[in-house]
Phi, psi and omega in degrees: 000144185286196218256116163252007146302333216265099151328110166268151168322304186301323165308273208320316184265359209078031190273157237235128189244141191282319181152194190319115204290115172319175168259179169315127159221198224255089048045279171215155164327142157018042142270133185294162176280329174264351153274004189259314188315291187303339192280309188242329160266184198250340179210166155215188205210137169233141189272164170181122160062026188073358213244137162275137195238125157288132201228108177223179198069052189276151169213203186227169138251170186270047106275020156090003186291121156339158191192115198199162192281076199330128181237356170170181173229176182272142174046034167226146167239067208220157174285338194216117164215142170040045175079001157260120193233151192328128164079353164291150194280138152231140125320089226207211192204152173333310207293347218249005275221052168339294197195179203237145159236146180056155189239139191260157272211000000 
């Protein structure tokens, strides 16, 4: 079972968690909520600072934490918000999760 002490970037920065990680549903068998995430989506959206921050390339890592590419942000045109920047990795949790966009094949 993964490590659910394990600090993710976004704990670390403060980004804003919607809640209580759902269960599993039967999609496959004792698939997880953060394999159904990397499996089906194309982007997600994380709050931060009021501002929504875009995340694509998602995987998991082996402490089982989410993992995705900053690819943009809401109502900004910019390369950089508040020291995060475009293409940069972060690491983060279900719960931290808005919302989801586009379906992965």
């Amino acid at each position: 079972m993964y490590n659910s002490m394990t600090n993710s970037d976004a704990d670390i920065l403060g980004f804003e968690k919607v809640g209580a990680t759902p269960q599993s549903t039967q999609t496959k068998k004792s698939e997880s909520p953060e394999q159904k995430v990397t499996r089906t989506a194309v982007e997600v959206a994380l709050l931060y600072k009021g501002k929504e921050i875009y995340l694509r390339n998602l995987t998991l890592n082996n402490d089982g934490l989410l993992v995705g590419k900053v690819s943009g942000f809401s109502n900004i045109c910019a390369r950089e918000f508040e020291g995060i920047k475009l293409g940069q990795t972060l690491s983060f949790r279900y719960q931290h999760i808005q919302h989801s966009t586009g379906h992965n094949a």
